[in-house]
C-alpha positions in Angstrom: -20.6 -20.7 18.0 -17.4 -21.8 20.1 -15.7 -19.5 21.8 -11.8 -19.7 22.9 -9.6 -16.9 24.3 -7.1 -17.6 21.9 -7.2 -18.9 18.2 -3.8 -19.7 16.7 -4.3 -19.8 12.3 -1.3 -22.1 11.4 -0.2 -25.5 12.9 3.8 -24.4 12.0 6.7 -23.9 13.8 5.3 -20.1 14.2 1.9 -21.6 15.5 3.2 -24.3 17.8 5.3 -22.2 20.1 3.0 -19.4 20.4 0.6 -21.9 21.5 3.2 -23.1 23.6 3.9 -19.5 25.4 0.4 -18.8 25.8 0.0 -21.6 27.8 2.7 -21.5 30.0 1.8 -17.9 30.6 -1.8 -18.6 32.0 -3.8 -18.9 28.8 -5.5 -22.6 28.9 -8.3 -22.1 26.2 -6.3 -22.2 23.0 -7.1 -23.8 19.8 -4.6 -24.1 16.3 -6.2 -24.4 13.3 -4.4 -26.1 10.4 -5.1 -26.5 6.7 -2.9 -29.8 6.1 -3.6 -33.2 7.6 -0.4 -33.1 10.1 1.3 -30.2 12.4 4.7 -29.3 11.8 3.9 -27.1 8.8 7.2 -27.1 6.1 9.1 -28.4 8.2 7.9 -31.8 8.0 9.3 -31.8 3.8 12.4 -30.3 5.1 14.2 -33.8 6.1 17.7 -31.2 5.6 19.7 -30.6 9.2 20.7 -27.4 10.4 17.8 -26.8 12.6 17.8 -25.9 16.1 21.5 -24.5 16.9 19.8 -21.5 18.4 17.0 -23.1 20.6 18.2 -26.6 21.1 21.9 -26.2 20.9 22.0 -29.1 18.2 21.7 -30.1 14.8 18.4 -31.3 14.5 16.6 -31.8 10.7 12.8 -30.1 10.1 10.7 -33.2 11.4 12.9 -33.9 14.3 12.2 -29.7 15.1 8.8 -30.0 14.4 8.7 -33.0 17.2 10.0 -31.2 19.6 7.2 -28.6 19.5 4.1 -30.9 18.9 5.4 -32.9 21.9 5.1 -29.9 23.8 1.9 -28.9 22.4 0.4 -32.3 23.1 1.8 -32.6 26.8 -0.3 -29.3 27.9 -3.5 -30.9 25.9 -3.4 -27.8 23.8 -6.4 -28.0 21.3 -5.8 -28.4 17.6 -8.0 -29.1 14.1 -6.6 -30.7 11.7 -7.2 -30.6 7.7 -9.4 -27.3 8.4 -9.1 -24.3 6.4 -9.9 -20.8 7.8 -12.4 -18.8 5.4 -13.0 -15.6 7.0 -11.2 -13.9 10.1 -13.4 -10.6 11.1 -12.2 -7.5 12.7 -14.2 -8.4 15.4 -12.1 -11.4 16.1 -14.6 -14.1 14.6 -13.6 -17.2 12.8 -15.1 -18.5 9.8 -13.6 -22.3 8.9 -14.9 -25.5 7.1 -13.4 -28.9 7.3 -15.2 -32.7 6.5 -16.3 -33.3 9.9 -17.9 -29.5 11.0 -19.1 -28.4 7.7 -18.5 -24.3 7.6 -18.3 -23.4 11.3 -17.8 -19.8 13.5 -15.5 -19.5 16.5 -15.2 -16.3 18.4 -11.9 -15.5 20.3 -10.5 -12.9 22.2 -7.4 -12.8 20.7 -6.0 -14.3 17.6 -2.6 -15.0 16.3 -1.7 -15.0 12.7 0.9 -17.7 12.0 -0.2 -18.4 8.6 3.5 -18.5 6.5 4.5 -18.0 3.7 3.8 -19.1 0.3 6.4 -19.1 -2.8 6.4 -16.3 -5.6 6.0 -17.8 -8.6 6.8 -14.2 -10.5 10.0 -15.6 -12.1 8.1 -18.3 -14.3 5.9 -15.2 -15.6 8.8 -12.9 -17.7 10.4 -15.7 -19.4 10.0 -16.2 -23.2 9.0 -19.6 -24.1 6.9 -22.5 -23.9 5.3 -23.8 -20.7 6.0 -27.4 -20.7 5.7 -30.3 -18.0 9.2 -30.1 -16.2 9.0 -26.6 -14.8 8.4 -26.6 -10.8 9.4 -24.2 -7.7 12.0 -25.5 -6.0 9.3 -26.3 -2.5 7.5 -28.3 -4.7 10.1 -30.4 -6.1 11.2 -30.5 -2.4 7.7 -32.2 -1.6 7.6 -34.4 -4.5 10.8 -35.8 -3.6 11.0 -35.8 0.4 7.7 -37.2 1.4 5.6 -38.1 -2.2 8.9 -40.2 -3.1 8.9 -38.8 -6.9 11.8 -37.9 -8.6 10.9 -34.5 -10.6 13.5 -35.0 -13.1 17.2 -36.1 -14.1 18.8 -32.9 -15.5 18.3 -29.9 -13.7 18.5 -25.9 -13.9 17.5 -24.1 -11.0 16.6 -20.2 -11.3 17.1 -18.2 -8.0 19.6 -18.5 -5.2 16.8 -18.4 -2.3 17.5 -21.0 0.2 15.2 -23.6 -1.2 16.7 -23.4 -4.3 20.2 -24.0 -2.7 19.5 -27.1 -0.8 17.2 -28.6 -3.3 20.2 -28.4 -5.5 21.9 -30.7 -3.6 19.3 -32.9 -2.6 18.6 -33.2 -6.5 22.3 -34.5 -6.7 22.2 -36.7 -3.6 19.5 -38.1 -5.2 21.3 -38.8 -8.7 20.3 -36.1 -10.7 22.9 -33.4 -12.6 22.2 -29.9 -11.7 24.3 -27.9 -14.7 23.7 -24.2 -12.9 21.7 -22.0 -10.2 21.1 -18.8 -12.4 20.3 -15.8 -9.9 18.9 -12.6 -11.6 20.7 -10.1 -8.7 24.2 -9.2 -8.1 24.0 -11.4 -4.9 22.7 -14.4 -3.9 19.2 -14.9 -1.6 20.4 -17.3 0.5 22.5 -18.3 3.8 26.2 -18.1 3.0 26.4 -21.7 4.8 24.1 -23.0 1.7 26.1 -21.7 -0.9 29.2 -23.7 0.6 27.2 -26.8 1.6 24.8 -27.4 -1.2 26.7 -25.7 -4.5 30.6 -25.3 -3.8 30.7 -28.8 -2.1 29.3 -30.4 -5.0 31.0 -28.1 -7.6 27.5 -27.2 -9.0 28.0 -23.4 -10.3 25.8 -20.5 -9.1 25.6 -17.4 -11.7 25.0 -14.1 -10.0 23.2 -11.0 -12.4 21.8 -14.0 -14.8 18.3 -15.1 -15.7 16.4 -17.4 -17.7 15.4 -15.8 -21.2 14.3 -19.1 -23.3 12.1 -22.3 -22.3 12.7 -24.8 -25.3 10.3 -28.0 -25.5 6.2 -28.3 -26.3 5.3 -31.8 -24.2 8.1 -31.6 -21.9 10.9 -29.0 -21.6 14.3 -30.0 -23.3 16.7 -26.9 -22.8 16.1 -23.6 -21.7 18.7 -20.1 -22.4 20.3 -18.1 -19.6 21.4 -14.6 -20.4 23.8 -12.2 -18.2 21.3 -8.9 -17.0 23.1 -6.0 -16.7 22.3 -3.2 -13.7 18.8 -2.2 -15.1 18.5 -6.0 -14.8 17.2 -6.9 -18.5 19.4 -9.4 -20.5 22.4 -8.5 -22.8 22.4 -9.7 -26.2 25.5 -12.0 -27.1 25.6 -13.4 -23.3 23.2 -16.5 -23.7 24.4 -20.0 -22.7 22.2 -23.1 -23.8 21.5 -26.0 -21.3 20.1 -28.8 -22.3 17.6 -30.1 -19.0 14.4 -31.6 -18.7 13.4 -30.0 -15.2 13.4 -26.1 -14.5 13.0 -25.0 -10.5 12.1 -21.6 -10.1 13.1 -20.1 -6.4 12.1 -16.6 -6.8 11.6 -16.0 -3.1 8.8 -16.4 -0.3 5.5 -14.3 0.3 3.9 -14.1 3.5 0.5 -15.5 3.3 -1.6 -13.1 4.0 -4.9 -12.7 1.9 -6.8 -13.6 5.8 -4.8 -10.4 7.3 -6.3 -8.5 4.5 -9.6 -9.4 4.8 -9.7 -8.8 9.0 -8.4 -5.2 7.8 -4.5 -5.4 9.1 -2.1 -3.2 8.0 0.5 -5.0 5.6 3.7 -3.2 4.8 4.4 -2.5 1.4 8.1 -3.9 1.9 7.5 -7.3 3.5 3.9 -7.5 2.4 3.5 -8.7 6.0 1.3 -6.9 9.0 2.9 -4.1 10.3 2.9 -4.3 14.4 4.1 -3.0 17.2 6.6 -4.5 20.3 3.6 -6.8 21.3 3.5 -8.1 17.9 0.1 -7.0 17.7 -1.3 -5.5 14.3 -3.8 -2.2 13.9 -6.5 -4.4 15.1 -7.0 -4.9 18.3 -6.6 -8.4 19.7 -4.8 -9.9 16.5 -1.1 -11.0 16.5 1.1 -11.6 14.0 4.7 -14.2 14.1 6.6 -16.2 11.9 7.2 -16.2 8.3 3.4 -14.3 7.7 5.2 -11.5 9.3 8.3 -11.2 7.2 10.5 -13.7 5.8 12.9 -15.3 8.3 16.0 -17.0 7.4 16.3 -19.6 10.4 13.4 -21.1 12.0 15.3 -20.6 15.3 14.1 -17.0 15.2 10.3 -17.9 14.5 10.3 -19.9 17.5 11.3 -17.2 19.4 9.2 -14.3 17.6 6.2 -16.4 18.1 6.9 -16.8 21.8 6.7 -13.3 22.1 3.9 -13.3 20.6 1.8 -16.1 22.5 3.3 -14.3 26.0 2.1 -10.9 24.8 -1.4 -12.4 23.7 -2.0 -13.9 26.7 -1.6 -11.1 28.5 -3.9 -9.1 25.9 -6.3 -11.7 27.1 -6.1 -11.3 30.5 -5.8 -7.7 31.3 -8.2 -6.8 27.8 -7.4 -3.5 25.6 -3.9 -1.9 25.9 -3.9 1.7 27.1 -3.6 4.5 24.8 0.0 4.6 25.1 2.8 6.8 23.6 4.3 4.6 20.6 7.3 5.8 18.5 8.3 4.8 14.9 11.4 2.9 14.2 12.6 4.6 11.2 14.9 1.9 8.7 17.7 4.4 6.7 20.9 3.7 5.4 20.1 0.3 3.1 17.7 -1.3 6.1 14.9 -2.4 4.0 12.3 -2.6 6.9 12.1 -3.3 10.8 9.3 -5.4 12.5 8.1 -4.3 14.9 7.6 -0.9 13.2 6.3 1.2 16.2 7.5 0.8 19.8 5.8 1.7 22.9 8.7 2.2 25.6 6.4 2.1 28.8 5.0 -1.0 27.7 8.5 -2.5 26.9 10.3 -5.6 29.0 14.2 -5.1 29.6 15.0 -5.4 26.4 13.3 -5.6 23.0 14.7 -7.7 19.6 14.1 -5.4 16.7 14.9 -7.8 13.4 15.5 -6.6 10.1 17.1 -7.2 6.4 19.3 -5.0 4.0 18.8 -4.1 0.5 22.5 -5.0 -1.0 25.9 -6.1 0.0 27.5 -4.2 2.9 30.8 -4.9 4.0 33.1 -3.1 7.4 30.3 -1.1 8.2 28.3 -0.4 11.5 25.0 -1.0 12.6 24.0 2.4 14.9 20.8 3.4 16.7 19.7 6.7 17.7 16.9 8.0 19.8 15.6 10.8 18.8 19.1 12.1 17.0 21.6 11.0 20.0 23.6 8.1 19.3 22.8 5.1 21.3 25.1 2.5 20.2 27.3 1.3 17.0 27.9 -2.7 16.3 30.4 -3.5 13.7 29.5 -6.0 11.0 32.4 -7.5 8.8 29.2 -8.4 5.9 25.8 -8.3 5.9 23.9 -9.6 2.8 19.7 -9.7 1.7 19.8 -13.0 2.0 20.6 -12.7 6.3 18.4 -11.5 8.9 19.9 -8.8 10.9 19.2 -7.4 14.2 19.5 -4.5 16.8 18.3 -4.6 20.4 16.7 -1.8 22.4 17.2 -1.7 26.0 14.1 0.1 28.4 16.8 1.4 30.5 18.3 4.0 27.4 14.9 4.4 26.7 13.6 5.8 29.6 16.7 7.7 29.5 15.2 10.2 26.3 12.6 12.2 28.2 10.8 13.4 24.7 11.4 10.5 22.6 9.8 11.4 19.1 11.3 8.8 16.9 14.2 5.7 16.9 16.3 5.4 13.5 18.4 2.4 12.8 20.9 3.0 10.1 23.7 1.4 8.1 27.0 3.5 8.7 30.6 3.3 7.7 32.5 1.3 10.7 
């Protein structure tokens, strides 16, 4: 059995720049695992720009983001595997993988970080009446097929779901000579970045259609039309509202799911909200020694924001590694009201804090002139105006050590939504 003080599950962007922290903060045995036969992770299908305004301060697309962090991870002669699966991850912090070279193998680490992903749901497909022809995809799929395998999924197009994917594979599908007749979104709002609703529907006049859904799937061998109905608030469809479109593709983006059947077998608390770990400041889960960054953890909206959330990460497991179990220390629950769906991290430990800590989080509906506050304990700490905050956009609030240390008896942080 191998051992390595740190084992990084995921050769993505979350992956690559923890790896990269860890090693720049003292940490030199490190080794990534990663299923597919190249790092990068999704990013390498996502030929789109709009990466990178945040870390690089330019427009960069997914591969050329990607690069940037495998150059990095190659100059420090950071350890990877390639095409290897992970099987098993025990609480104990042992590794259980298999790939054609090893056979099934064991590593033990001292520390592990979960940078797994996320996966697509593929619950809209499910509830629909109908047929299931050849023709129906999700949207990261079709995004594959067209970007690297070089197939063309199909020439008339509906797409159901507003998520992000959905949004730019609705214009890629038209770049690429296809007609996409409608984006159907089951909610009152769409899933996605405001930017992709301009960029990828309005600029190509392609029409989005919130509180709809897809309630027929026409066609035995291949699908030839399917019926979209308007829901009303208890979200089931109201007769005399269908519209017919003839199509012979159907992409279905109906979200993202952190990836996270290894979590639950190593025994990490996932949250019933993001279905991701639940952790503390340090990123680190219930068990001791394993971290979690990245999309595994909840959904992000720009891959800026892994990179950063996964350098946290590889800094705070490095120092996990060097100084071994954190103290039985004082945390305190951040407590989400208001329309805040969730927070990561959920607990906070204020004498283990830096100067300042990122807490990132997403709301449950439309909010518009309204205030972000925090309070420890019940005293008001501060109030940020929004003008709009939607789902489909992360949000965030930051906590300074200073006001922290500040509250003598600190039993509990709330972050609310509140009138501005």
């Amino acid at each position: 059995m191998k051992n390595y003080d740190l084992v990084i599950v995921g050769g993505g962007p979350a992956g690559l720049a923890a790896a990269i922290s860890a090693k720049d903060n003292g940490i030199d045995s490190i080794l990534i695992i990663e299923r597919d036969k190249e790092l990068g992770g999704i990013l390498n299908q996502c030929i789109h720009n709009g990466f990178g305004l945040h870390t690089f301060k330019e427009e960069l697309t997914g591969p050329e983001y990607a690069a940037r962090f495998i150059d990095q991870v190659l100059e420090r002669k950071i350890e990877y595997k390639l095409q290897t699966m992970v099987m098993d991850i025990s609480d104990t912090k042992k590794i259980t993988a298999l790939n054609h070279e090893d056979g099934m193998f064991e590593i033990k680490a001292k520390a592990v970080i979960l940078a797994m992903g996320c996966r697509e749901r593929s619950r809209g497909a499910l509830n629909i009446p109908g047929y299931r022809p050849a023709g129906i995809y999700s949207a990261g799929t079709a995004q594959r097929l067209v970007n690297i395998e070089g197939y063309m999924p199909g020439k008339e197009v509906v797409i159901l779901g507003s998520g992000d994917i959905g949004l730019i594979m609705a214009r890629r599908m038209t770049l690429e000579g296809a007609k996409v007749k409608v984006v159907a979104e089951l909610m009152p709002y769409s899933g996605g970045l405001k930017r992709n609703i301009v960029q990828c529907l309005n600029d190509f006049n392609i029409p989005l259609k919130l509180s709809h859904t897809v309630v027929d799937i026409e066609g035995k061998e291949r699908i030839k039309a399917v019926t979209i109905a308007k829901v009303g608030p208890d979200r089931k469809p109201i007769p005399g509202t269908e519209e017919r479109y003839e199509c012979d593709t159907l992409l279905l983006s109906c979200g993202l799911l952190p990836e996270n059947e290894l979590s639950r077998s190593a025994g990490v608390q996932l949250s019933p909200v993001t279905s991701g770990p639940i952790v503390n400041d340090s990123l680190e889960t219930n068990i001791d020694g394993i971290f979690a960054c990245g999309n595994v953890l909840h959904v992000h909206d720009l891959v800026d924001y892994v990179s950063q959330e996964a350098a946290v990460a590889g800094k705070n497991a490095a120092r996990y590694i060097k100084s071994g179990k954190n103290p039985d220390v004082k945390a305190v629950e951040i407590i989400p009201e208001g329309g805040i769906r969730y927070t990561v991290p959920k607990y906070v430990r204020p004498s283990e804090l830096d100067d300042k800590l990122t807490v990132r989080f997403r709301v449950g509906a439309v909010y518009k002139n309204c205030c972000i506050a925090t309070y420890f304990n019940d005293t008001l700490i501060s109030r940020r105006k929004r003008p709009v905050m939607a789902p489909g956009e992360m949000e965030q609030a930051v906590l300074d050590k200073t006001e922290l240390d500040k509250i003598t008896d600190l039993q509990k942080i709330t972050i609310r939504i509140e009138e501005a």
